[in-house]
N, C-alpha and C positions, 0 to 999 in steps of 0.2 A: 881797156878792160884787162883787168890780170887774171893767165890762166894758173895759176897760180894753189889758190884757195879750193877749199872742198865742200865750199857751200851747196851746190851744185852736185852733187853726188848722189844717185838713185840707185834705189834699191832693189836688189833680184826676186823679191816678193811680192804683195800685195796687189798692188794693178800690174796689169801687165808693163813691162821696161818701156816699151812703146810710149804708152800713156805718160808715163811718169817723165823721160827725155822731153815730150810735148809739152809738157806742164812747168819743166824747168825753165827749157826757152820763152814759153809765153813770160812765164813771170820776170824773166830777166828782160824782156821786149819792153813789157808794160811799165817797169823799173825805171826803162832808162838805162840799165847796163849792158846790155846791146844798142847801141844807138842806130838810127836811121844811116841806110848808107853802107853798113859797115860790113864787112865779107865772112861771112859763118864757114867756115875752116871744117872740114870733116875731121880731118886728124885732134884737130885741138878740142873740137866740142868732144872727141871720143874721150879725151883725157878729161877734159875737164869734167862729166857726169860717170866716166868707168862702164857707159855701154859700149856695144859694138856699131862699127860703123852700119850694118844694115838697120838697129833702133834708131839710130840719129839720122839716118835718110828717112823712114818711116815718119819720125817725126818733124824734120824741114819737112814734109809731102802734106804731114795733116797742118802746119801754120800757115802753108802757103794756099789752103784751099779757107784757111778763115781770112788773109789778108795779109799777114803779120812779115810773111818773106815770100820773095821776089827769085826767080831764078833768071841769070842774066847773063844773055848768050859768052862764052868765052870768059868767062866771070864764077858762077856759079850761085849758088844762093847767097842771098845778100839779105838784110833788112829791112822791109817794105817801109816806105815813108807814106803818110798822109796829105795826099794836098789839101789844100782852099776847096777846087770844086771837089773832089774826093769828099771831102767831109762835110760840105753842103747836102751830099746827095748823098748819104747816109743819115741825117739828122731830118732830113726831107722823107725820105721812107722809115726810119725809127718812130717821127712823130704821129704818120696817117694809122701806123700798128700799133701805137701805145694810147692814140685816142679810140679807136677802135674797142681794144684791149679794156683799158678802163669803161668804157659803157657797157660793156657787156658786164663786168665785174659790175658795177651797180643796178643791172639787170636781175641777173642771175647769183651772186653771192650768198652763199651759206651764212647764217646769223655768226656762225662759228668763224666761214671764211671772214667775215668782216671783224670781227675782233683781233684774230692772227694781223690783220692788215691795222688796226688799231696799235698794235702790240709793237708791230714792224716801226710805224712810224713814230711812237714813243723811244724805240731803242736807237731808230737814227735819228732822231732831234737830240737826242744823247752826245752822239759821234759827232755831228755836226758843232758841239758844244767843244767838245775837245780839241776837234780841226785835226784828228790824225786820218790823211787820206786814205790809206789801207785801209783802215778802219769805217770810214765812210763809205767805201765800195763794197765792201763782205756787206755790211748793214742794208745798203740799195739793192744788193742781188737778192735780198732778202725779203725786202719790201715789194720787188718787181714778180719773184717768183709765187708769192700768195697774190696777186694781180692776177697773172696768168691764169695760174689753177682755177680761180676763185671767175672768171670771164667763160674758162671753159673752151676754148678755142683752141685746141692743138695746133694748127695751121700757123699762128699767130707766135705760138711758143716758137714752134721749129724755126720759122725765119727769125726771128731777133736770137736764135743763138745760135745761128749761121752769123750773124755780125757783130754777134755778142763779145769779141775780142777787140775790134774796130770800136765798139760804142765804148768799151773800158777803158779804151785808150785816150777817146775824148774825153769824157767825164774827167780823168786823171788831168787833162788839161783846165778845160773849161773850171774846175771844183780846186785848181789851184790858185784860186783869185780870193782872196776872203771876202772883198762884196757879194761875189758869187755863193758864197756859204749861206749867206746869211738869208737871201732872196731864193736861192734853191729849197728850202728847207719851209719857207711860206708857200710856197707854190705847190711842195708836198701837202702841205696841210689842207691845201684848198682842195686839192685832187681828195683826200681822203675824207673831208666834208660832203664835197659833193653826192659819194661815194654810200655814206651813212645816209644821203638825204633819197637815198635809191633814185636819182636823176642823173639818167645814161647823158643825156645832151651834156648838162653842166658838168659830168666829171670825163666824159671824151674829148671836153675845150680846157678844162685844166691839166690833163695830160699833156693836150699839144702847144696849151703855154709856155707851158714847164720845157717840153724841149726845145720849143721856138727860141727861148732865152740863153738856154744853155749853148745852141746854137750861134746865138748873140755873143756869148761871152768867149764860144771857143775861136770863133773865127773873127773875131776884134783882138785878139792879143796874137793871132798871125799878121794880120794886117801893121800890128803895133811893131810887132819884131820886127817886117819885113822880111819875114821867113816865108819858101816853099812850101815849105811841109809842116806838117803838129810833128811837134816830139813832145815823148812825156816829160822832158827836163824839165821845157817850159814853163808845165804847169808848176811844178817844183820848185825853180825857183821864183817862179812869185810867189808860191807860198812862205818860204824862206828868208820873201822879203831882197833879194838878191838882185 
């Protein structure tokens, strides 16, 4: 990683410094320009974003309470890695809350909620066309958050974005396989079928298809690497073809 560049440089305005330092590391986490492993430097992160060191402790304190960094005796914060069973048992609780989640949305959804969710899944069958993964993820946060709303479940919200940083990290895996594109984005549709057919059963079992597979895909290309941990490289480069 070069500290080098001023990609990475937050601003004294608009959210508080805190947030914005938070928001840099995740995105370089999620990137892959922080890799797993790797020793986040007080000094350097202060250079490299232009906060002071108490924002840049403020925020290693908020990524280490989603997952993302690890504080390591004699060491100090570092890069949290993902294992095998780590991400078993995050796609194992992501699935029983997003089948959940989708019954109630076909319960309870507004004529309106369900068009938004119509609209969602038009603009990421788009993304999924293009295969740019940034692109694909802003589009899902999209799709998942008129879910939520539209099910009604606060309870349900708050925990998946307690692991909401964990899950975009696998996705960023698993969704860099292009068989994966192609089959994730049917499994959408099924969900968003079911969804319109207001049948809670049918669209809480196409939720937890859907992440059952993705589940399938992210932890077959651990097993494929013979790798510890998920990095987002990974998924990167298969998508790259690499």
């Amino acid at each position: 990683m070069s500290w080098a560049d001023h990609s990475m440089k937050v601003s004294s305005v608009a959210a508080p410094v805190r947030q914005q330092v938070a928001a840099s590391f995740r995105s370089a986490i999620l990137s892959g320009r922080f890799r797993p492993g790797e020793r986040l430097v007080e000094k350097d992160l202060c250079d490299l974003t232009g906060a002071s060191r108490t924002s840049v402790r403020e925020a290693l304190r908020q990524l280490e309470t989603e997952g993302l960094v690890e504080l390591v005796p004699n060491k100090g914060p570092i890069v949290a890695a993902i294992d095998a069973r780590q991400a078993r048992s995050i796609y194992e609780v992501r699935g029983a809350l997003e089948a959940l989640a989708g019954s109630l949305f076909a319960a309870n959804a507004s004529t309106a909620q369900m068009r938004r969710l119509e609209i969602a899944v038009a603009d990421l069958a788009e993304a999924y066309g293009e295969g740019g993964i940034d692109d694909i993820l802003a589009k899902k946060e999209v799709f998942y958050s008129v879910l939520l709303e539209g099910g009604g479940n606060d309870i349900i919200a708050s925990l998946l974005r307690m692991m909401h940083a964990r899950i975009n990290l696998l996705r960023r895996v698993s969704l860099g396989q292009p068989k994966r594109l192609a089959a994730s984005i049917k499994e959408i549709r099924a969900i968003l079928k079911a969804a319109k057919a207001r049948d809670p059963q049918a669209t809480g079992e196409a939720c937890k298809v859907h992440v059952g597979r993705a589940a399938e895909a992210a932890l077959a290309l651990v097993a494929a690497e013979g790798e510890k941990a998920v990095r987002p490289e990974d998924g990167r480069k298969r998508q790259q073809g690499e």
